[in-house]
FIDOBA-111428 format. One record per residue (C-alpha): residue in three letters; residue number from 1; x, y, z. Coordinates in nm, 3 decimals, always signed. Each point is the difference from the previous one (the first is absolute). Layout:
REM FIDOBA-111428
(r ALA NUM (X Y Z))
...
END
This chain:
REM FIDOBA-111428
(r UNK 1 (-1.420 +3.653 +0.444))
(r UNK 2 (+0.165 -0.186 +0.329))
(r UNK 3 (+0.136 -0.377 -0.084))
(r UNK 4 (-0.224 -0.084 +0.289))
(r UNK 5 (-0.289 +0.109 -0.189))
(r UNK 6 (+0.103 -0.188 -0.328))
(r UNK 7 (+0.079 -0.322 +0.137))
(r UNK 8 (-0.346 +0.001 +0.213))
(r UNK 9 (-0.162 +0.076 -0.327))
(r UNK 10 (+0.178 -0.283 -0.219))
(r UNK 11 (-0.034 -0.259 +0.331))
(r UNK 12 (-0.422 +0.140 -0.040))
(r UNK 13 (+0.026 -0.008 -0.383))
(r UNK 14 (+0.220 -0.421 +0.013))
(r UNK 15 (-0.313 -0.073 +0.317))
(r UNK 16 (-0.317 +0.157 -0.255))
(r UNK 17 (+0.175 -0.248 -0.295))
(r UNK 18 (+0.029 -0.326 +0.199))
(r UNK 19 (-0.357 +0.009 +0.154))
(r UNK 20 (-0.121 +0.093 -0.363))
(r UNK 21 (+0.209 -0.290 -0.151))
(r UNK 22 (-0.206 -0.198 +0.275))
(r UNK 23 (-0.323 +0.091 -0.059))
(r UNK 24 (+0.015 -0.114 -0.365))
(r UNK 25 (-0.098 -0.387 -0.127))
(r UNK 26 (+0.221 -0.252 +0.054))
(r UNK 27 (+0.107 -0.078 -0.370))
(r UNK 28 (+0.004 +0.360 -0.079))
(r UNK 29 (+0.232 +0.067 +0.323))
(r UNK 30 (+0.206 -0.275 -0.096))
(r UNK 31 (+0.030 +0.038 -0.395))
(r UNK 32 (+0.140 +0.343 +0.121))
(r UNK 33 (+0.272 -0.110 +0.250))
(r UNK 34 (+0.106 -0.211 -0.284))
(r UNK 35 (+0.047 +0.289 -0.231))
(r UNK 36 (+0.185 +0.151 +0.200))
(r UNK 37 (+0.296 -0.249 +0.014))
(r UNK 38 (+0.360 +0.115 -0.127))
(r UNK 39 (+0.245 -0.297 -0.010))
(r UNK 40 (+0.361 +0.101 -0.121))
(r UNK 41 (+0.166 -0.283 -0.192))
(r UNK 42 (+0.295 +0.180 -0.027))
(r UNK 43 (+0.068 +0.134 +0.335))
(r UNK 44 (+0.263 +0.209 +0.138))
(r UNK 45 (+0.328 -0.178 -0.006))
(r UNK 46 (+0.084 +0.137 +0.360))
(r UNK 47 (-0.317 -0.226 +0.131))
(r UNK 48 (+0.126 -0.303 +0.129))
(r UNK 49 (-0.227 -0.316 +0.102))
(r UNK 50 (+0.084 -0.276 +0.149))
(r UNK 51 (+0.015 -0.216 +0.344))
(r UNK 52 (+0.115 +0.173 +0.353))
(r UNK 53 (+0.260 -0.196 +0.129))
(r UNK 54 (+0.232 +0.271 +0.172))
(r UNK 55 (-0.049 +0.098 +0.367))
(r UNK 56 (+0.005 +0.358 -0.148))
(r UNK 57 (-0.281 -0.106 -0.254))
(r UNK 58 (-0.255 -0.186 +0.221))
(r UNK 59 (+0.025 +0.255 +0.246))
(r UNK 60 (-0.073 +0.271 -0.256))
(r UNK 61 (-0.299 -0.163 -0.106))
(r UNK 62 (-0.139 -0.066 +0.361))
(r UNK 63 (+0.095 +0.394 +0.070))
(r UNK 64 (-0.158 +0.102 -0.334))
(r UNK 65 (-0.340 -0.252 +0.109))
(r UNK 66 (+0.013 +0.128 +0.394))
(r UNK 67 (-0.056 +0.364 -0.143))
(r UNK 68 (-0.266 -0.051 -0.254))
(r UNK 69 (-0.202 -0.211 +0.252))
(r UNK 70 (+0.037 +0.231 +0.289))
(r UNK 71 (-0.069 +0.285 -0.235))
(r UNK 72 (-0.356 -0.210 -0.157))
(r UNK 73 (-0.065 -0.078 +0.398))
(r UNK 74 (+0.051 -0.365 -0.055))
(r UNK 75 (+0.245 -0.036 +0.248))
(r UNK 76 (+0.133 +0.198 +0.334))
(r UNK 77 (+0.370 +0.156 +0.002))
(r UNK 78 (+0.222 -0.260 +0.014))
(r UNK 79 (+0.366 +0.091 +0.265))
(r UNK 80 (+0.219 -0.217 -0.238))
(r UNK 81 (-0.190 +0.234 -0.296))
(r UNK 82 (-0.055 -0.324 -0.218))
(r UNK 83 (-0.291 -0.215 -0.063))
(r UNK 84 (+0.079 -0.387 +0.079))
(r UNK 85 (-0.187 -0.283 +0.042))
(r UNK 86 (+0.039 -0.370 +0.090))
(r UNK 87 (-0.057 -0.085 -0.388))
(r UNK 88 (+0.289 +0.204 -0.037))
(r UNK 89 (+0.278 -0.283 +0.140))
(r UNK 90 (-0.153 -0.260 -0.242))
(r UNK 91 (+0.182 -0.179 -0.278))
(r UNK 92 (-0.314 -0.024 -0.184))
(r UNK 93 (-0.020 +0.413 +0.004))
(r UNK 94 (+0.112 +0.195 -0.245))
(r UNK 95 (+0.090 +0.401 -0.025))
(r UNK 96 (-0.019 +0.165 -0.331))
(r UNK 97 (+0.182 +0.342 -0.043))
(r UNK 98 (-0.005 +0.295 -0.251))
(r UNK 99 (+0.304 +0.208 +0.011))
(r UNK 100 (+0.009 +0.342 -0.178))
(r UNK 101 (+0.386 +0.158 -0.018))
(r UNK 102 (+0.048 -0.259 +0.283))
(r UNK 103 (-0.239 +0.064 +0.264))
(r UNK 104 (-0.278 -0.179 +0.070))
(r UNK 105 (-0.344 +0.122 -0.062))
(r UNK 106 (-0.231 -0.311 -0.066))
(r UNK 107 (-0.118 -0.318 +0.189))
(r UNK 108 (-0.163 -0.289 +0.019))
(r UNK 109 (-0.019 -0.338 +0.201))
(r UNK 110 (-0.105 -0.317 -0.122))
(r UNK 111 (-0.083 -0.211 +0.262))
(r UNK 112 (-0.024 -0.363 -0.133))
(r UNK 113 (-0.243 -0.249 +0.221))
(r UNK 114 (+0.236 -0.184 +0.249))
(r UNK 115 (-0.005 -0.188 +0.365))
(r UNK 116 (-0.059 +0.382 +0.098))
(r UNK 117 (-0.302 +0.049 -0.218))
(r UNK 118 (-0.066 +0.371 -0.098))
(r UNK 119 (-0.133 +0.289 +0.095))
(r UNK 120 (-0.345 +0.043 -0.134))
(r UNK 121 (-0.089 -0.357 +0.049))
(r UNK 122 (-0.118 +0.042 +0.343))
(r UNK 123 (-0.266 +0.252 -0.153))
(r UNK 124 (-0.172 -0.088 -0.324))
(r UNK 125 (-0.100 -0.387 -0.096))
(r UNK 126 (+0.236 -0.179 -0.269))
(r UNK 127 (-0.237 -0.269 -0.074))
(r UNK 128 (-0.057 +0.129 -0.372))
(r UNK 129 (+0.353 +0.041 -0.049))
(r UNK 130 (+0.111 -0.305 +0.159))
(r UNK 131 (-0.228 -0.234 -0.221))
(r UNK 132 (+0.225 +0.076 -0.273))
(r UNK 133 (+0.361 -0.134 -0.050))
(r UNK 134 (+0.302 +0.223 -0.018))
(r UNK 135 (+0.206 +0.179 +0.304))
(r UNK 136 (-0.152 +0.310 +0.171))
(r UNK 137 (+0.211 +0.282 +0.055))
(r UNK 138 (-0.108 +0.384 +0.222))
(r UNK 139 (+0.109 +0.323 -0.167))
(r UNK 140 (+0.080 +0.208 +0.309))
(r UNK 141 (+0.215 +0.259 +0.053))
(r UNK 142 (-0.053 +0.229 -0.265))
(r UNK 143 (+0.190 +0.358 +0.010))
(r UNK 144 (+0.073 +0.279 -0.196))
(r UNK 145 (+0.231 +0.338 +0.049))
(r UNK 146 (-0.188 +0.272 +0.021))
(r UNK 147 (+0.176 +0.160 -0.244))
(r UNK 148 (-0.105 -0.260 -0.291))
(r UNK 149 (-0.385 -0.006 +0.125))
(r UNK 150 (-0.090 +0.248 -0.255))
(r UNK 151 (+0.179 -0.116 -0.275))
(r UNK 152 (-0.246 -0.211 -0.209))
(r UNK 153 (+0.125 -0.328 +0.121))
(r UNK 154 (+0.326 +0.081 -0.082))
(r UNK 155 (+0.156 -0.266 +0.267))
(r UNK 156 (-0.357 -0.202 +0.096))
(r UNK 157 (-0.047 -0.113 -0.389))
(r UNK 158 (+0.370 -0.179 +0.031))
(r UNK 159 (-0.031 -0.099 +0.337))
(r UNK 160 (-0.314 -0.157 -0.074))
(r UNK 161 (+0.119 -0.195 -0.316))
(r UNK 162 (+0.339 -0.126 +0.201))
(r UNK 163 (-0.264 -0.119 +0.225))
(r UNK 164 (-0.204 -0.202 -0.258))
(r UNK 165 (+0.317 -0.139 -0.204))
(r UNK 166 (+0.169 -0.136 +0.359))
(r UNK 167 (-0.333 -0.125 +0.066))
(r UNK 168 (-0.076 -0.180 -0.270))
(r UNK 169 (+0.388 -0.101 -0.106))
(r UNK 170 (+0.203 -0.049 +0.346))
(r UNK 171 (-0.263 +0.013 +0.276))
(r UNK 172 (-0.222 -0.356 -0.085))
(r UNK 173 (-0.340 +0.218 +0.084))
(r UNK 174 (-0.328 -0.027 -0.208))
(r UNK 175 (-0.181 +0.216 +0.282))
(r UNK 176 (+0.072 +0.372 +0.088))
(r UNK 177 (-0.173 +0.092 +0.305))
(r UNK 178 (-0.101 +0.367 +0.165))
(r UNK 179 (-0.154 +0.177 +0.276))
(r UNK 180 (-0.005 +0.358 -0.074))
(r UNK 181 (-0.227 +0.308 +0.115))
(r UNK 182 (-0.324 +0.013 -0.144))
(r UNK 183 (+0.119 +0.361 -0.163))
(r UNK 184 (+0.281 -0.184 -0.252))
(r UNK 185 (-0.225 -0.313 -0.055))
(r UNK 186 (-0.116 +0.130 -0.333))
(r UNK 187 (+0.361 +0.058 -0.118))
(r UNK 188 (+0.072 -0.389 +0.028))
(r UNK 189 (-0.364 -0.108 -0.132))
(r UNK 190 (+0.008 +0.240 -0.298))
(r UNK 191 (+0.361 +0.020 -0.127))
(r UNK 192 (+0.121 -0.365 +0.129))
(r UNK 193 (-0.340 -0.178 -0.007))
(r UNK 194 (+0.063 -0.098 +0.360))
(r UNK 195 (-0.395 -0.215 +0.141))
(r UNK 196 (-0.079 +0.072 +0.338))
(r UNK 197 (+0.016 -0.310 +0.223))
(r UNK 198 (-0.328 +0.108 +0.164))
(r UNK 199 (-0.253 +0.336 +0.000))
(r UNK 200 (+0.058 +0.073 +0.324))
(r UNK 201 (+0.258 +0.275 +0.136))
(r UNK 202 (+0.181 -0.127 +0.316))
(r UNK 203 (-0.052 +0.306 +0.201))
(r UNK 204 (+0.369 -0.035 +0.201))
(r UNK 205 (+0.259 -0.199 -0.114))
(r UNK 206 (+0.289 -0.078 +0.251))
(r UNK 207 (+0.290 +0.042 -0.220))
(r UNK 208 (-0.094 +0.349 -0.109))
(r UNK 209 (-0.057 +0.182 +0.329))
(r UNK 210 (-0.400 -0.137 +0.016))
(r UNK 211 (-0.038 +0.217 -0.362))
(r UNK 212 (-0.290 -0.165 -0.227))
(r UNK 213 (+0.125 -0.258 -0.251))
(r UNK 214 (-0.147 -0.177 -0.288))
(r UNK 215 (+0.155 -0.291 -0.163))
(r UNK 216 (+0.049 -0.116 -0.349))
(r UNK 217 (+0.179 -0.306 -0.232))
(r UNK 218 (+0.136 -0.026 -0.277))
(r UNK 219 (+0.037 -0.269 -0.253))
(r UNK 220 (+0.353 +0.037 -0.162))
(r UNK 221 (-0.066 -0.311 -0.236))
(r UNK 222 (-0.304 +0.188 -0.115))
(r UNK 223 (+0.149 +0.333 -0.013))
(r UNK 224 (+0.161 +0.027 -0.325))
(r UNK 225 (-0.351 -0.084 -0.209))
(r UNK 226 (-0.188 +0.270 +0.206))
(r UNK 227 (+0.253 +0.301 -0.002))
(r UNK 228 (-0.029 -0.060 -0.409))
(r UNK 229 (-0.304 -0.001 +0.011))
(r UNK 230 (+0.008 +0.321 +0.168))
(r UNK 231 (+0.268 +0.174 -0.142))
(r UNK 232 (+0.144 -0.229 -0.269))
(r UNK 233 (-0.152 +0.306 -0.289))
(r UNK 234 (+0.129 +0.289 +0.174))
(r UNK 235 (+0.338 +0.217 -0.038))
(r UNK 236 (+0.308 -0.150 +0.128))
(r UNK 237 (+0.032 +0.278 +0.270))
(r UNK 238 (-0.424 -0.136 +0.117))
(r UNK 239 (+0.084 -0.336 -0.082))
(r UNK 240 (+0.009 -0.205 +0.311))
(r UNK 241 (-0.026 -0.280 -0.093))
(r UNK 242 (+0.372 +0.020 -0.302))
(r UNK 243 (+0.146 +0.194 +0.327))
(r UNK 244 (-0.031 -0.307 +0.234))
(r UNK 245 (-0.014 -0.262 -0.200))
(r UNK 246 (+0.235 +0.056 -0.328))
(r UNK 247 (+0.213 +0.282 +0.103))
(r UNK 248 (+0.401 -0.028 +0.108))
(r UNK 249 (+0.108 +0.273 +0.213))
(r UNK 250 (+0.359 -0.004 +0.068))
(r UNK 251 (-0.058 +0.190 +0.292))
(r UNK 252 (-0.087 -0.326 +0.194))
(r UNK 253 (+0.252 -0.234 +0.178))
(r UNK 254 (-0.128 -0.328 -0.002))
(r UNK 255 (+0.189 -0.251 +0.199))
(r UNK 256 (+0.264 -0.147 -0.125))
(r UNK 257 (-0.081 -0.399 +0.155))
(r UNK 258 (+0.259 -0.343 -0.055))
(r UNK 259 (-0.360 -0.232 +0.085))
(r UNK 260 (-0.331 -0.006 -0.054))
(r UNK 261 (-0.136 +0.178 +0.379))
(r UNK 262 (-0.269 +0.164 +0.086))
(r UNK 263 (+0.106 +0.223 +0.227))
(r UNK 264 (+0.276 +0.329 +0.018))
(r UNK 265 (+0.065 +0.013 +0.369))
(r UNK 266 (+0.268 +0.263 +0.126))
(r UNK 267 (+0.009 +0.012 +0.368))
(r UNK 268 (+0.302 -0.113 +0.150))
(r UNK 269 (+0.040 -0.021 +0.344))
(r UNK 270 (+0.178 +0.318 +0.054))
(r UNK 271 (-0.294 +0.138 -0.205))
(r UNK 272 (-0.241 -0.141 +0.227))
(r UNK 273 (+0.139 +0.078 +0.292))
(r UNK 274 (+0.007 +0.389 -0.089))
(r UNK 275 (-0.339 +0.021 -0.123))
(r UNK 276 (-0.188 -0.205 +0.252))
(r UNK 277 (+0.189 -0.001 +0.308))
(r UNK 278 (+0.184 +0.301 -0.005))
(r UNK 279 (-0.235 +0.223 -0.202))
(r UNK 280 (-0.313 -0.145 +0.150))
(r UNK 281 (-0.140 -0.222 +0.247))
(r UNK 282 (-0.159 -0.247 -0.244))
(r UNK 283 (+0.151 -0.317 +0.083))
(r UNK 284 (-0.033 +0.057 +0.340))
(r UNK 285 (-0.343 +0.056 -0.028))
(r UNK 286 (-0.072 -0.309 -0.171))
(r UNK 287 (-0.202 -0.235 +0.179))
(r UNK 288 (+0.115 -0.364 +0.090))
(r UNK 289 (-0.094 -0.191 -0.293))
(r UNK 290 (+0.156 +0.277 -0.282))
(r UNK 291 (+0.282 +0.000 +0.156))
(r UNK 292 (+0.038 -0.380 -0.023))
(r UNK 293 (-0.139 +0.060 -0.362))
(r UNK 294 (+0.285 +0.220 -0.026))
(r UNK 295 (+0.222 -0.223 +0.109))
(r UNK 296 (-0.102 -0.262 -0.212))
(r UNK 297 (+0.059 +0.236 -0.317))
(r UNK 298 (+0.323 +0.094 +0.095))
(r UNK 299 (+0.142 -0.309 +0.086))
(r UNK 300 (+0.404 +0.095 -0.027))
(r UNK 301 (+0.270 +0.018 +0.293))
(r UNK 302 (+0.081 +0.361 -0.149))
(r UNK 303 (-0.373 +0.111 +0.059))
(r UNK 304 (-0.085 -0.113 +0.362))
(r UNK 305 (+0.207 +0.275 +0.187))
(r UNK 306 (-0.237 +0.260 -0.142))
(r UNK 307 (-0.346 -0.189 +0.012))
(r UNK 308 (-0.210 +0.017 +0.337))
(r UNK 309 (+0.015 -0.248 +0.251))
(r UNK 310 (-0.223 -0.277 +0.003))
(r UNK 311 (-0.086 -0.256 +0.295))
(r UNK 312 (+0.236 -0.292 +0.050))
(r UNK 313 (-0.262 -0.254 -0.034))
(r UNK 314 (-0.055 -0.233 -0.343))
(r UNK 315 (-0.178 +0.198 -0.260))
(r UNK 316 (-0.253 -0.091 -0.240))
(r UNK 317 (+0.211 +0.116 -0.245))
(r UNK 318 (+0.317 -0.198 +0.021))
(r UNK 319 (-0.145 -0.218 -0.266))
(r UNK 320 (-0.052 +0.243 -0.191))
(r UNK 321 (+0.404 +0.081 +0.038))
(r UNK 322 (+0.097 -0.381 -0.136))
(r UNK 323 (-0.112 -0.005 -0.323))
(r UNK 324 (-0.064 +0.378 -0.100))
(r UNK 325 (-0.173 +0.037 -0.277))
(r UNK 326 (+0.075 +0.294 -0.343))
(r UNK 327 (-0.241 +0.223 -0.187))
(r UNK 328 (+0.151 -0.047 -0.364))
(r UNK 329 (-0.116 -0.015 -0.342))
(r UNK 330 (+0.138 -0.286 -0.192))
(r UNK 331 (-0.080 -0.120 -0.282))
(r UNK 332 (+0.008 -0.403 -0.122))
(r UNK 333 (-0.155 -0.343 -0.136))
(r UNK 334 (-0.037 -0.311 +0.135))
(r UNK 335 (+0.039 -0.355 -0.155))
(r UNK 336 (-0.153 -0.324 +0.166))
(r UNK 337 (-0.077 -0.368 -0.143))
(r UNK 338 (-0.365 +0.129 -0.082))
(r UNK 339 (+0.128 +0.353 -0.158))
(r UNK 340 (+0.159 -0.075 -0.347))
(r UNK 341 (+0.346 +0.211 -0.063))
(r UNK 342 (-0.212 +0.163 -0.301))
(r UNK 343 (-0.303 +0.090 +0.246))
(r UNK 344 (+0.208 +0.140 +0.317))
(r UNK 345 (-0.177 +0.154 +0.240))
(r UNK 346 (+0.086 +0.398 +0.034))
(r UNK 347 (-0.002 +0.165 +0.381))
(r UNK 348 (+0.065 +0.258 +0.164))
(r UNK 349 (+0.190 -0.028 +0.367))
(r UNK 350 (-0.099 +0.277 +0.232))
(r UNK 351 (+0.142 -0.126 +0.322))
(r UNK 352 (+0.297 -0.235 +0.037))
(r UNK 353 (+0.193 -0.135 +0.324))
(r UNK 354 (+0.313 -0.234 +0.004))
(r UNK 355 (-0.205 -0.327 -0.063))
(r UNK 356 (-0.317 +0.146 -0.153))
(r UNK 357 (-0.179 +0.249 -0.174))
(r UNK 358 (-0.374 +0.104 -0.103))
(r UNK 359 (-0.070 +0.060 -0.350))
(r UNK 360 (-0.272 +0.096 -0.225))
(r UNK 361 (-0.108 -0.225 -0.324))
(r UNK 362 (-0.288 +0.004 -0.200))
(r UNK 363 (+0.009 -0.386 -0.074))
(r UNK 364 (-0.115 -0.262 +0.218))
(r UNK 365 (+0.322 -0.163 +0.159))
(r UNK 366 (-0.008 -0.351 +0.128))
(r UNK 367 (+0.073 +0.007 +0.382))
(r UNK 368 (+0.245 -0.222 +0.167))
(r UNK 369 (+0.201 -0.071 -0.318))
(r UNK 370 (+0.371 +0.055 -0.055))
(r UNK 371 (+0.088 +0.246 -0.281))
(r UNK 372 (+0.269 +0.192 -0.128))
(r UNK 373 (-0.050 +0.431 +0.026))
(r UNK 374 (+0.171 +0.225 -0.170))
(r UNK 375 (+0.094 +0.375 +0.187))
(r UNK 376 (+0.075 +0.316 -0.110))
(r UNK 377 (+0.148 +0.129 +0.325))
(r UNK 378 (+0.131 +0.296 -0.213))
(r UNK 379 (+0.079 +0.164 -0.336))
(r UNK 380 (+0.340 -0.216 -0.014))
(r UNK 381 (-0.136 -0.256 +0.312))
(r UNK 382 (-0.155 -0.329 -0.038))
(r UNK 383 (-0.100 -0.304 +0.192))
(r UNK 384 (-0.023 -0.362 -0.118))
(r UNK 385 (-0.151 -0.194 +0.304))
(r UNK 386 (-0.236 -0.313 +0.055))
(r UNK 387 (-0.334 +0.098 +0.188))
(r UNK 388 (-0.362 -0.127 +0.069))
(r UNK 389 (-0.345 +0.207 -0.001))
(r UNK 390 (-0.094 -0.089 +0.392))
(r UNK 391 (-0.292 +0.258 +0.028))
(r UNK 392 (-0.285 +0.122 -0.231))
(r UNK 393 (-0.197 +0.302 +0.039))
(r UNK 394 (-0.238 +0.092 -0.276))
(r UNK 395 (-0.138 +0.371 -0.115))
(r UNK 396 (-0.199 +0.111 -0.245))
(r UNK 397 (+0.286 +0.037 -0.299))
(r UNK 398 (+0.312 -0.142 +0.111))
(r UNK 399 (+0.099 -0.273 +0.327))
(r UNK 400 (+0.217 +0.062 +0.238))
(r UNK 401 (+0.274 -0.312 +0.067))
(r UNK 402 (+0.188 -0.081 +0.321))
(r UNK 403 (+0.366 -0.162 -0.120))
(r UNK 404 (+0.245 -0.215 +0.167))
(r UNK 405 (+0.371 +0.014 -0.131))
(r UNK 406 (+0.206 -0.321 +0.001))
(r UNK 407 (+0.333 +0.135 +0.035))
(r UNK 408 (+0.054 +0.341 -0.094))
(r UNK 409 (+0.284 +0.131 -0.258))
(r UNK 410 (+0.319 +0.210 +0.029))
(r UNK 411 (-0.209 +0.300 -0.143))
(r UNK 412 (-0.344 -0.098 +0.244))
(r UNK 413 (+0.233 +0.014 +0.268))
(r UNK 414 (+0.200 +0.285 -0.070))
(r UNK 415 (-0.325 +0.215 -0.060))
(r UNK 416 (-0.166 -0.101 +0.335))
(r UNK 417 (+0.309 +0.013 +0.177))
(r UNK 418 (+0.049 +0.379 -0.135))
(r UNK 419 (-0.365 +0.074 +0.115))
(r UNK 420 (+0.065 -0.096 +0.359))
(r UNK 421 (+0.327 +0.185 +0.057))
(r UNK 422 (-0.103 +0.307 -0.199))
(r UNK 423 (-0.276 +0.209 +0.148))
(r UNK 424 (+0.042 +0.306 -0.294))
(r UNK 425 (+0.051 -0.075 -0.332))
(r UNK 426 (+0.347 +0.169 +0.001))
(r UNK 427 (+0.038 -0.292 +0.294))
(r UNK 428 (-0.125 -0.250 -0.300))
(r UNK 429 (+0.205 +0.099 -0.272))
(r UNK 430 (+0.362 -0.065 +0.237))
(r UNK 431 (-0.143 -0.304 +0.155))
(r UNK 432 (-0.095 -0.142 -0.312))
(r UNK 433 (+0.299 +0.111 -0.195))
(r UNK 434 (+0.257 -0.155 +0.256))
(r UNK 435 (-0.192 -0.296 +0.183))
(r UNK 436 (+0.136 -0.279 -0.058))
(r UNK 437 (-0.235 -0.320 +0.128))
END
């Protein structure tokens, strides 16, 4: 019998399956996706995970992404043969890898919520998601080789617990965010547990060539309590919910960080300047107010040859530039006259500038009184420095505090000073290490 004949019949038998799949009630349909899951948790030593950093890596993964989206019709052929974006250039982006025998062949983006917004935003209402505290973050991006599509989720499974561990341990996000094809929906409702942020299919969505999209959330702090649920009694090869949450794999790279940030960002200026200027037209393209966004961002003599012109005149941004202000994840207490040294108060800073920082405490803090805070800038970092609660904002478990630092410390200094010269964290580790303020 011809091949042509065979594969029409298999691409007739894999089209009779799916609509049949379909057709069949929701829990039903979904109990069965689940029992289909195979999650190595010992995977092949020659799979590598971990952040793309290398002009040879990121462009990898956009080449690997521009084919499977051109191939799924999500996007037109591309000259440069990669698929970029604005999000892309962001500090606050992040590019995960797989690497079998050293070649790429997995991808994903995590777009965390910045000046620049995301993607899907523009779409689907956030107002559920939004009520609740925690950073939102868009999984975007997603890509595998063709030639590990068919193996049982032989790179996806990894890729997709590399993605939950950064998440939940490096990236500061309680809120994973999608907008994916109404065909793949189930996938992230039944096996992930992914809620749709509304009933209704967007019939064309912008960034994936006017395609249909549907969007979803999900809760990471709620996560671990309903993937046991779910698969908590299964085999360890079924078992979701030990694979995410429990399992090491040695196959993943975390990064290696000297403080207590947020963010991974790579993209140097040289970096930059190949992807979106040479490669592509993107920063070119960029209207008025992203590029002074942009500039804003990347506010370093060392970047400005390679970012797009803006207009001479003042720019509401400039204050922005002053007293710039860092994603981080810090932890520390706080002392005052009405907090006794056996009742300190616990927080948690999220954002920090040279003379301030915003911080998270589930105590009531008196407002407009010196105290004394203690920092953990770092595993072997810490700040001692006098500050004052200047700002309240309540929410339904926890407040949010605006500080005011008296003088900052050697190590304050030294951390925010390492922040605004380095732009990647390789840039962070040399400032920080050899700074001297």
């Amino acid at each position: 019998m011809p091949n042509s004949i065979l594969r029409a019949g298999k691409k007739a038998f894999k089209h009779s399956l799916r609509l049949g799949i379909a057709n069949l009630p929701r829990d039903l349909r979904f109990a069965l996706y689940r029992s289909f899951v195979e999650c190595d948790p010992n995977p092949d030593e020659r799979l590598v995970l971990k952040i793309a950093e290398t002009q040879e890596e990121l462009e990898a993964c956009f080449r690997l992404l521009h084919d499977a989206y051109v191939s799924s019709g999500f996007m037109k052929p591309d000259p440069s043969g990669m698929r970029l974006s604005i999000y892309h250039a962001l500090p606050t982006t992040t590019t995960l890898c797989a690497k079998y025998d050293g070649q790429v062949v997995g991808t994903i983006s995590l777009i965390r919520e910045s000046v620049f917004g995301f993607p899907l935003q523009s779409i689907f209402d956030l107002t559920r998601v939004r009520q609740q505290t925690g950073n939102i973050a868009e999984v975007s991006a997603l890509a595998v080789h063709p030639s590990f599509r068919k193996t049982g989720g032989m790179i996806l499974f990894p890729l997709m617990k590399f993605m939950y561990g950064y998440c939940t341990s490096f990236f500061d996000t309680r809120h994973l965010l999608i907008a994916v094809n109404p065909d793949r929906i189930d996938l992230y409702e039944s096996l992930l547990f992914f809620q749709r942020l509304s009933e209704n299919v967007v019939a064309s969505y912008d960034f994936a060539n006017g395609a249909p999209a549907v969007g979803a959330s999900l809760d990471l702090y709620q996560a671990p309590g309903v993937f046991e649920r779910a698969y908590g009694h299964k085999a360890d090869q079924k078992n979701l919910y030990k694979y995410f949450v429990k399992t090491v794999l040695p196959n993943i790279m975390l990064p290696n960080r000297r403080y207590f940030t947020t963010n991974d960002p790579v993209m140097t200026a040289d970096l930059l300047d190949y992807f979106f200027n040479q490669k592509s037209g993107i920063f070119q393209a960029l209207d008025t107010r992203k590029k002074r966004l942009l500039h804003a961002i990347y506010n370093l003599e060392s970047y400005r040859r390679i970012l797009p012109a803006v207009p001479a005149e003042s720019s509401p941004y400039d204050a922005l530039r002053q007293h710039q202000r860092y994603s981080v994840s810090c932890p520390g207490v706080f002392h005052c006259g009405t907090v006794s040294a056996h009742n300190a108060s616990s927080l948690q800073i999220v954002e920090l500038s040279e003379y301030g920082f915003q911080a998270i405490a589930r105590d009531e803090l008196p407002l407009k009184t010196w105290g004394d805070a203690q920092i953990e800038l770092g595993s072997a970092e810490h700040s001692s420095v006098k500050v004052m609660a200047v700002r309240r904002q309540t929410g339904p478990l926890n407040q949010v505090y605006g500080f005011r630092l008296g003088e900052p410390d050697e190590p304050w200094r030294k951390f925010v000073h390492a922040l605004a010269l380095g732009t990647t964290h390789e840039d962070l580790e040399h400032a920080s290490r050899f700074l001297v303020v």
